[in-house]
Residue, then its C-alpha position, 0 to 999 in steps of 0.5 A: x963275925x955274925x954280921x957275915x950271916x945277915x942279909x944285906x943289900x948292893x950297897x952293904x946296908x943291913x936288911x931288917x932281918x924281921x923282914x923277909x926277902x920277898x916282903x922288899x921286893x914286893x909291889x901292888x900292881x894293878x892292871x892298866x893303873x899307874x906305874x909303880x916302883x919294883x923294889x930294884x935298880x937299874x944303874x942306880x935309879x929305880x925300876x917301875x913297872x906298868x901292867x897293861x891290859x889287851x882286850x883282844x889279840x888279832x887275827x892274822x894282823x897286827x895290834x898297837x897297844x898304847x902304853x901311856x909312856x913317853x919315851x923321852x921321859x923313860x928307858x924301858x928295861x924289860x917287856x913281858x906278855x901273856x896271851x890267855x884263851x878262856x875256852x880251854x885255859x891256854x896260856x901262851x908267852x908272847x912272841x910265841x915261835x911255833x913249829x907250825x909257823x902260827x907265830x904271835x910276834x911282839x915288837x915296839x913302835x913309837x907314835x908322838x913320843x908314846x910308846x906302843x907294843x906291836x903285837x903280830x899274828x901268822x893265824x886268829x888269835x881272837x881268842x886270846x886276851x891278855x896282858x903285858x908289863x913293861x919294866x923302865x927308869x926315868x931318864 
């Protein structure tokens, strides 16, 4: 009855009670490093992710950020992006839909197999820097 009331993982393995959830999924990322396991699996294969610097957003263009990642050996899983501007603390999400129609868009784009994240401007955002994380398994 008591083993009902302990954490166990997908597979029904008991958790060390002693170490909190969020201590298991925990992982040192570090910007524009190499790639490190997330703690999860997607379809039975571990899940890494890469954090990858932008020095600069474009204005009224478009952007390719090399992410070091050949997409013959990966499949991505999830792609996230932030936009920070210093001068007064903005933090925007990217793609960024504006009612005003100042869009930031983002995309993928592959050149010699490595995978590039395509980031488009409607205005100058020269302002911004930022950072993406790209989540993917090894095929």
């Amino acid at each position: 009855m008591a083993e009902n009331n302990v954490l166990k993982d997908k597979l029904g393995k008991i958790l060390n009670p002693k170490i909190p959830r969020y201590e298991i999924l925990k992982y040192n990322l570090i910007t524009d490093g190499s790639p490190v396991k997330t703690g999860r699996k997607v379809d039975g294969k571990n899940e890494y992710i890469k954090r990858i610097s932008i020095a600069q957003f474009p204005n009224n263009t478009s952007l390719e950020v090399n992410t070091d990642l050949n997409v013959n050996e990966i499949n991505v899983t999830d792609i996230k992006c932030l936009g920070y501007r210093n001068s007064d603390r903005t933090n925007i999400t990217v793609p960024f839909i504006s009612m005003a129609g100042t869009h930031i868009g983002l995309n993928t784009k592959v050149i010699n197999n490595i995978l590039y994240l395509l980031i488009e401007t409607t205005i100058d955002r020269t302002g911004y820097t930022g950072w993406a994380e790209v989540s993917f398994i090894y095929k």
